[in-house]
VEXDRENBA-590308 format. One line per 10 residues: number of its first residue (from 0); their letters; for each residue x, y, z of C-alpha. Coordinates in Angstrom, 2 decimals, padded with zeros to 5 digits, always signed. Example, Ala and Ser with C-alpha at 12.3 -4.5 7.8 and 13.67 -1.06 7.14 Angstrom:
VEXDRENBA-590308
0> as> +012.30:-004.50:+007.80 | +013.67:-001.06:+007.14;
end
This chain:
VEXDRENBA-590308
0> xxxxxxxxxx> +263.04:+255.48:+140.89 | +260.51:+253.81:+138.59 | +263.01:+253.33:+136.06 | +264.96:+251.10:+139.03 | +262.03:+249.40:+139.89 | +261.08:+247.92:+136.44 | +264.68:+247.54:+135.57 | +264.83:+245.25:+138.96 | +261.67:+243.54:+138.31 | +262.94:+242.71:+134.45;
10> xxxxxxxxxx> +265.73:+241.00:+136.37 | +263.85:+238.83:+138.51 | +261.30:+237.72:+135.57 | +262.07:+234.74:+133.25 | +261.13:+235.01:+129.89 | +257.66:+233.40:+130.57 | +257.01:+236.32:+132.95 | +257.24:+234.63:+136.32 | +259.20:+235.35:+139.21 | +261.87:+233.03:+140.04;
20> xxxxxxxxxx> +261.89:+231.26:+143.02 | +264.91:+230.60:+145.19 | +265.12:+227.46:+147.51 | +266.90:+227.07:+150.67 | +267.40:+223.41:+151.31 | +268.27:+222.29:+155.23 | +270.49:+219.61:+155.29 | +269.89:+218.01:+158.59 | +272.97:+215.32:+159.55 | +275.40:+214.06:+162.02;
30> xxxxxxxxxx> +278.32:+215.57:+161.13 | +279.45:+214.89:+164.73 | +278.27:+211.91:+166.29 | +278.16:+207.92:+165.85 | +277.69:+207.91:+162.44 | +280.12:+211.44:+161.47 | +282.47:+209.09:+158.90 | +278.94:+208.98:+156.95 | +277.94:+212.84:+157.19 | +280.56:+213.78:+154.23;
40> xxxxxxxxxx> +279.11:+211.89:+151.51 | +275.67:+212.20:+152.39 | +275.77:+216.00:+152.17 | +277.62:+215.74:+148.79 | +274.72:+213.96:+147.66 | +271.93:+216.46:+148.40 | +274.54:+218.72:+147.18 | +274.79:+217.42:+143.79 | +270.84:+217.48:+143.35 | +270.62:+220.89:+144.04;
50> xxxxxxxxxx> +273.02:+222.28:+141.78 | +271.80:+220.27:+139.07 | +268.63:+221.54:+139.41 | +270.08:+224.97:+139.97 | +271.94:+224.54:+136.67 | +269.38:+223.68:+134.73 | +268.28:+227.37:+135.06 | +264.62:+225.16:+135.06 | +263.71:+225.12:+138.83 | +260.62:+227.10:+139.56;
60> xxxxxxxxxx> +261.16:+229.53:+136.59 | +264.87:+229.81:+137.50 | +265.34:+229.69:+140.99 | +268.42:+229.15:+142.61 | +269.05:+226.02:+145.46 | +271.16:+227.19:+148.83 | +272.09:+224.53:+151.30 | +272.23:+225.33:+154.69 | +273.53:+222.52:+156.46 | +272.59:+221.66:+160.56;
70> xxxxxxxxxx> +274.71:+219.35:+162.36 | +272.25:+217.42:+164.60 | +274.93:+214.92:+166.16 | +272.56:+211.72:+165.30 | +272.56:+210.33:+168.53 | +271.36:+213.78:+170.67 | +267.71:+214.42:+170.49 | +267.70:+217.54:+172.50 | +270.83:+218.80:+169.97 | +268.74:+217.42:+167.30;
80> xxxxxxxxxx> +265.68:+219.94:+167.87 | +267.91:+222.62:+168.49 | +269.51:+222.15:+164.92 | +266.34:+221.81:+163.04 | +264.64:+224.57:+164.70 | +267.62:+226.62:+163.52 | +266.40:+225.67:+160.19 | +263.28:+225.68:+160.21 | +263.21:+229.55:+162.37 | +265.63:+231.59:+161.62;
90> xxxxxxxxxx> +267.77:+230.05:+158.18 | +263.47:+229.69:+156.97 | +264.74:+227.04:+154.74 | +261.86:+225.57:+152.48 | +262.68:+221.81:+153.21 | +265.09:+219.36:+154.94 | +266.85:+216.31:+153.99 | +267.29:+214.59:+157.41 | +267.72:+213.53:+159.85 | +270.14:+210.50:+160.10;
100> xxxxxxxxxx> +269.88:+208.71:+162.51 | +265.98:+207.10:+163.97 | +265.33:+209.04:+167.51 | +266.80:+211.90:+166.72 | +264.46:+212.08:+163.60 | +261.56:+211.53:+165.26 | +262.35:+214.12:+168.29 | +263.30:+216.62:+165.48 | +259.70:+215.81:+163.69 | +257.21:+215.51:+166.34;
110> xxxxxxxxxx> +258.68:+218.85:+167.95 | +259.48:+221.20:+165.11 | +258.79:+219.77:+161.82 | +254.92:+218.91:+162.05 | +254.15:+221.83:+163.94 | +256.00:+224.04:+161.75 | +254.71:+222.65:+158.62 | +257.89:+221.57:+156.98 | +259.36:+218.77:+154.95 | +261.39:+216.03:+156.39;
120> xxxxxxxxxx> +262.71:+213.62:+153.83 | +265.27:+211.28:+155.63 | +267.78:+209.12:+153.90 | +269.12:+207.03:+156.45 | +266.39:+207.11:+159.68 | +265.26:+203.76:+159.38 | +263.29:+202.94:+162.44 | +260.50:+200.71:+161.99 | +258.65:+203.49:+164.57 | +259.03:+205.89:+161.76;
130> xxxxxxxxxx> +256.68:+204.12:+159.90 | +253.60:+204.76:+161.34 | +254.17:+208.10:+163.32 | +251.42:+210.56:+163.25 | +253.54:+212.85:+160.48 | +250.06:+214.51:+158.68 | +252.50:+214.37:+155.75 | +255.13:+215.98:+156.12 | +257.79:+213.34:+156.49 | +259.15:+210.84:+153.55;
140> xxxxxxxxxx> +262.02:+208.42:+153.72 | +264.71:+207.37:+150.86 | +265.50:+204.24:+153.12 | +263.75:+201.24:+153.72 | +262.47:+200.71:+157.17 | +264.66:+198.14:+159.40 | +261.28:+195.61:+159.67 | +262.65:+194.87:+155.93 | +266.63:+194.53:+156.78 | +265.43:+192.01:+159.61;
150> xxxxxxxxxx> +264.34:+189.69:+157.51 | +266.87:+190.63:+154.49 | +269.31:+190.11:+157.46 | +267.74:+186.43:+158.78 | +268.02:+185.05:+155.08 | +271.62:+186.00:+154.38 | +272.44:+184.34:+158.01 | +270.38:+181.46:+157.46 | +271.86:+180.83:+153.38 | +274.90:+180.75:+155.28;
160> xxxxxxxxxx> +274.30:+177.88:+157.14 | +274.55:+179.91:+160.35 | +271.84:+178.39:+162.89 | +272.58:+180.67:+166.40 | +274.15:+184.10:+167.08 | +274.12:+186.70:+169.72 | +272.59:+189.77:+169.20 | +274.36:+193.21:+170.25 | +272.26:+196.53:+169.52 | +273.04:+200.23:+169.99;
170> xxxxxxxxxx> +270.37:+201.29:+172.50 | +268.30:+203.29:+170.57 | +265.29:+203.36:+168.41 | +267.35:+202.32:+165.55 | +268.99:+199.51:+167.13 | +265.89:+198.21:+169.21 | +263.64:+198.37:+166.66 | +266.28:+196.13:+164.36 | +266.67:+194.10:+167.12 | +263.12:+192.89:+167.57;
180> xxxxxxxxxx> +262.56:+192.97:+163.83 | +265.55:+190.54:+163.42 | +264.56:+188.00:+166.13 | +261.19:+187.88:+164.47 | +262.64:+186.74:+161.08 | +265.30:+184.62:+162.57 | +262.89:+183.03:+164.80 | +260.34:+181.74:+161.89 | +263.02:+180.32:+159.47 | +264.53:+177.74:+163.11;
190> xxxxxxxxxx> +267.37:+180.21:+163.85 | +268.26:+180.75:+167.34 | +269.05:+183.71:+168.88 | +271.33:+183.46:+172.34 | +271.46:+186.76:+173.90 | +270.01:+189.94:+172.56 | +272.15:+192.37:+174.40 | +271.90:+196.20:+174.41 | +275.20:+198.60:+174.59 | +275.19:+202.46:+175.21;
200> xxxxxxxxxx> +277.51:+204.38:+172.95 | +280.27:+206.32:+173.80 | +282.22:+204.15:+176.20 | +285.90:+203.56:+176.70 | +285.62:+200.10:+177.32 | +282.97:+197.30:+176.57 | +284.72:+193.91:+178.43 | +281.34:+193.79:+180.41 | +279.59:+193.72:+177.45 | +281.49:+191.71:+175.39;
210> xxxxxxxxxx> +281.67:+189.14:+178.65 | +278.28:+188.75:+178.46 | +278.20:+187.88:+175.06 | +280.39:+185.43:+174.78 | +279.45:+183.30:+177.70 | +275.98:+183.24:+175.92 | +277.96:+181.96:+172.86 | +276.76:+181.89:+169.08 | +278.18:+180.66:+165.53 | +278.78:+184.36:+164.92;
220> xxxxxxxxxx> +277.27:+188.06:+166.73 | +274.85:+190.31:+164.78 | +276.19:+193.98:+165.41 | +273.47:+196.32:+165.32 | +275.29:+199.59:+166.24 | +277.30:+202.59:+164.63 | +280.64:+202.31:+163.17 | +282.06:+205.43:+164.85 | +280.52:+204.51:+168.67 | +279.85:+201.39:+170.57;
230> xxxxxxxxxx> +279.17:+198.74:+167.78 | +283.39:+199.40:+166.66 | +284.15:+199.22:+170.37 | +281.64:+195.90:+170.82 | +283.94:+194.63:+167.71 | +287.42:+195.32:+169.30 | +286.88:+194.04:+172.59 | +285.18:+190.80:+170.98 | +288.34:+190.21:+168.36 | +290.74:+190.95:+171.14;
240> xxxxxxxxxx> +289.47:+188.81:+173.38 | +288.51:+185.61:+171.55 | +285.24:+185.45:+171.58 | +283.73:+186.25:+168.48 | +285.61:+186.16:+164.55 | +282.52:+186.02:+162.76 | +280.41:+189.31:+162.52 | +277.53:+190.03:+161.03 | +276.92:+193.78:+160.24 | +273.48:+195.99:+159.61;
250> xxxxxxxxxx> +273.56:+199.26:+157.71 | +274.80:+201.10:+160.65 | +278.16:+199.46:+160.24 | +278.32:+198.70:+156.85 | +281.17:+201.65:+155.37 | +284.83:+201.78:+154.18 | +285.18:+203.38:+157.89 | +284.88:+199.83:+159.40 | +287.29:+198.34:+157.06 | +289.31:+200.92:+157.88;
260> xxxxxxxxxx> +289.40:+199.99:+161.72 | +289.93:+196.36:+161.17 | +291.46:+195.23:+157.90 | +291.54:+191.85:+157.71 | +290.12:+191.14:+160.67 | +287.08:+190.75:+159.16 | +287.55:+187.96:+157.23 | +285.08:+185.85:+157.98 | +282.28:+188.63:+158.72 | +279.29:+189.88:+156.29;
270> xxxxxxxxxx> +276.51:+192.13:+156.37 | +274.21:+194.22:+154.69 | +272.99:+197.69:+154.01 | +270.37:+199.60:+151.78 | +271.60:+199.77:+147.98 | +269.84:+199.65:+144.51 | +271.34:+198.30:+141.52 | +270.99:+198.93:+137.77 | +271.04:+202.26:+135.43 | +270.10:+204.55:+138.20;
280> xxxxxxxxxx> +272.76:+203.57:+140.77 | +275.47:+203.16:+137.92 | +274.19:+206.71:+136.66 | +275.10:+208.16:+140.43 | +278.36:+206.50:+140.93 | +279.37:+208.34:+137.82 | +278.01:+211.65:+138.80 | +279.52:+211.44:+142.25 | +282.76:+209.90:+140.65 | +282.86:+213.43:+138.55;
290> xxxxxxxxxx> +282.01:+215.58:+141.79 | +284.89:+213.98:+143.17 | +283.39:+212.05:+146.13 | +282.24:+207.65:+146.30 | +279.01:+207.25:+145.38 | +278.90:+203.83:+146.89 | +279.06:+205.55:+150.01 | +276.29:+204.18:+152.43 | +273.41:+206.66:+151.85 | +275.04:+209.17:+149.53;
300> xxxxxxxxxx> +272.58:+207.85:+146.96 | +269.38:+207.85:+149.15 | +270.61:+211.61:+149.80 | +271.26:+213.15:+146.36 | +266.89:+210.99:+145.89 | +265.84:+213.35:+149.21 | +266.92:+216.51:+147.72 | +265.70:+215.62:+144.16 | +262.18:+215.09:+145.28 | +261.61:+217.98:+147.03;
310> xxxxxxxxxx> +263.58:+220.10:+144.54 | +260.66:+218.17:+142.14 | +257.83:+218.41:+144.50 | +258.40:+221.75:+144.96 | +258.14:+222.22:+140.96 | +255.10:+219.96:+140.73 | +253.68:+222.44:+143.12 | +255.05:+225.49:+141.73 | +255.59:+226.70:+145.27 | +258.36:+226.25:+148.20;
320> xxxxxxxxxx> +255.92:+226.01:+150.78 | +256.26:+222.75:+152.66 | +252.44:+222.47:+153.37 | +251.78:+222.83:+149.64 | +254.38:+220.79:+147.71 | +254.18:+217.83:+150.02 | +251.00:+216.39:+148.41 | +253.19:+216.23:+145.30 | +255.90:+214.27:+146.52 | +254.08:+210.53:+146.15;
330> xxxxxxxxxx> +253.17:+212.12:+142.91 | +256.78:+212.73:+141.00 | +258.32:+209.69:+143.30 | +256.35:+206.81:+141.44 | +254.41:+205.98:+138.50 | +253.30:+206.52:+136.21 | +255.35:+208.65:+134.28 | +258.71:+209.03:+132.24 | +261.50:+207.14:+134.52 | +263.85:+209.61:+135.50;
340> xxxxxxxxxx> +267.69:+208.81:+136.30 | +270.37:+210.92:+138.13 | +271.70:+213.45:+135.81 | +268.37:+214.11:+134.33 | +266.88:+216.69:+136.77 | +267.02:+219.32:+133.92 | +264.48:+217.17:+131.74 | +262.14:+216.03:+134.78 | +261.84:+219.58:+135.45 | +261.09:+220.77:+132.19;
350> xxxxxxxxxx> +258.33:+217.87:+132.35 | +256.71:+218.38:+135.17 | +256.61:+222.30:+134.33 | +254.62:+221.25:+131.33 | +252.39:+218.98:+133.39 | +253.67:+215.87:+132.42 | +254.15:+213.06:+134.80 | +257.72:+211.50:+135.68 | +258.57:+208.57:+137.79 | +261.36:+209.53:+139.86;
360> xxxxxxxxxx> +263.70:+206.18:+139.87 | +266.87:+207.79:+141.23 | +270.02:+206.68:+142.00 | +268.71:+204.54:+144.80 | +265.52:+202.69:+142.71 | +262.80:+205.14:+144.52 | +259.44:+203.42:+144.82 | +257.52:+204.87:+147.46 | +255.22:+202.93:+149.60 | +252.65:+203.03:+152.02;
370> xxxxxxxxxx> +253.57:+206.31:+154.59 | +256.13:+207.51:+152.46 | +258.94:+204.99:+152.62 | +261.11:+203.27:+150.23 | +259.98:+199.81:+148.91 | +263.81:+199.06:+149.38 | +266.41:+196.54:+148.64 | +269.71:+195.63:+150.00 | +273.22:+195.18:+148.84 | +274.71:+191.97:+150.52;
380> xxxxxxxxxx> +278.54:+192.55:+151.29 | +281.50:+190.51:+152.60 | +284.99:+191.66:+153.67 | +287.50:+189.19:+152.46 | +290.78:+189.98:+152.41 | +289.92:+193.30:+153.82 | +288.05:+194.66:+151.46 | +284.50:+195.87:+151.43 | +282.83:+193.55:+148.48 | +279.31:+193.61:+147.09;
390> xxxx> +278.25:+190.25:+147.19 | +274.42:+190.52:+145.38 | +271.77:+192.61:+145.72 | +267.90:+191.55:+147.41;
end
């Protein structure tokens, strides 16, 4: 029996003579829901991170990553709790890379992550809210918050000579919050907005809604809504009827999903969505290229940077628990430090095991700022000819 026991504890020792530490990482998304044509890639993201990290044989003296995923619909608070206090109870995963979508995020945080003590880093909740909830640390973003795309949002509008549009927004924190943020900026540089007009998702038809935009008129209507919900259906009912061909699209909307739906229908539309450029992104694109998935993918990128920093956090720490690694998340996410790149998770955690600091750049340029939150910038796109086109990046 003693024999067994040494032989077992020989096992579970690295050559340095500490125990290996295994990681489950929650993957918190809407695999169902308004945004479900997003789900896929995001998840391949966090994916990739972990089993580079697992790879590298390097993570917390060899510890293995296991991703348990939670499907909290991104539109269903209540469903939303439910899934993360799955996680966070009874799969006792160490940290979570959601949620998605912005109300959802914040029900799933207020109720069960702060209270639990666990580790929320969201790649694509971008509530302005968010922001400056009382999180006592425990919740990062990968995307920039929306009061950022509102004004990202009024330039592009305004360099295009566009001087009034109606406003449509999903009816949510996500879409109200975008909403107010983009009147703000619209307002300052002379714009004009006609209607700002809220629409509930998951409806068969939208004519009422649609009516009331167009008799409020506008050069061109600012969809602030979800590509697989109400902000497609706000986009059919306005092409079929006549009333709007111009369209311009927030993050929400932005995916090869909506050219998909409408082809060339788009021609004259635009939009915008969170989206680094440089080494970094063109580092991911090739990873997710080899993994066989799009790394271009709206938030696939800000996903793989949420799993990577608490995979690095963790290491920093030298300890899973949420409550202790999250003071090192600011600390691996910026400078100073050796910039580290996707693909190099096996270096930055040989560095930071030897107490050396790294500046986690990413595949989506991570600078972290203020509560937690990406810096961000964002990838300008048109749909000519009906394709999805990178236009520049601000």
């Amino acid at each position: 029996m003693n024999r067994l026991l040494i032989a077992t504890a020989a096992i579970a020792l690295t050559a340095g003579g500490a125990l290996a530490q295994d990681v489950r990482l929650g993957v918190s998304l809407g695999f169902t829901g308004p945004l479900e044509s997003m789900a896929p890639s995001m998840l391949k993201g966090a994916e990739l991170a972990a089993k580079e990290a697992s790879g590298s044989g390097k993570l917390l003296d060899g510890g293995k990553v296991t991703i348990v995923q939670a499907d909290n619909t991104c539109a269903d608070a209540a469903a939303s709790v439910t899934a993360v206090e799955r996680l966070v109870t009874s799969e006792k995963v160490n940290g979570i890379v959601g949620g998605m979508c912005s109300g959802e995020t914040i029900a799933s945080l207020e109720r069960v992550a702060v209270p639990n003590g666990m580790v929320m880093i969201a790649p694509s909740a971008t509530s302005p809210a968010l922001s400056t909830i009382e999180d006592q640390g425990f919740f990062f973003r990968t995307a920039p918050s929306d009061a950022r795309q509102g004004e990202v949002m009024a330039d592009i509008i305004t360099e295009r000579g566009i001087k009034n549009v109606a406003v449509t927004f999903t009816n949510n924190d996500y879409g109200k919050g975008l909403a107010d943020s983009f009147a703000a900026s619209f307002a300052k540089k002379g714009g004009t907005i006609t209607i700002t007009a809220p629409h509930d998702d998951g409806k068969a038809d939208y004519s009422a809604e649609v009516a009331a935009l167009a008799a409020a008129g506008g050069e061109a209507l600012v969809v602030a809504g979800y590509v697989d919900q109400g902000g497609s259906g706000i986009v059919r009912g306005a092409l079929d009827s006549g009333a709007f061909n111009t369209f311009v699209f927030t993050d929400g909307m932005v995916t090869q999903a909506l050219v998909d739906k409408f082809g060339t229908e788009l021609e004259h539309s635009f939009g915008q969505n969170p989206s680094a450029e440089g080494e970094g992104r063109d580092a991911f694109i090739g990873l997710a290229r080899d993994a066989g998935f799009e790394g271009s993918d709206a938030f696939a990128a800000e996903s793989y940077d949420a799993a990577a920093l608490i995979l690095l956090a963790m290491q920093a720490a030298k300890s899973t628990d949420p409550r202790v690694y999250k003071d090192k998340v600011m600390d691996v996410a910026n400078a100073p430090g050796e910039k580290i790149m996707p693909g190099q998770l096996d270096r930055a955690l040989e560095l930071v095991a030897a107490g050396t600091d790294i500046d986690y750049v990413g595949a989506s340029a991570v600078e972290l700022v203020g509560p937690g939150e990406s810096a961000g910038s964002y990838r300008e796109v048109e749909f000519k000819g009906g394709t999805l086109t990178p236009v520049r990046t601000r």
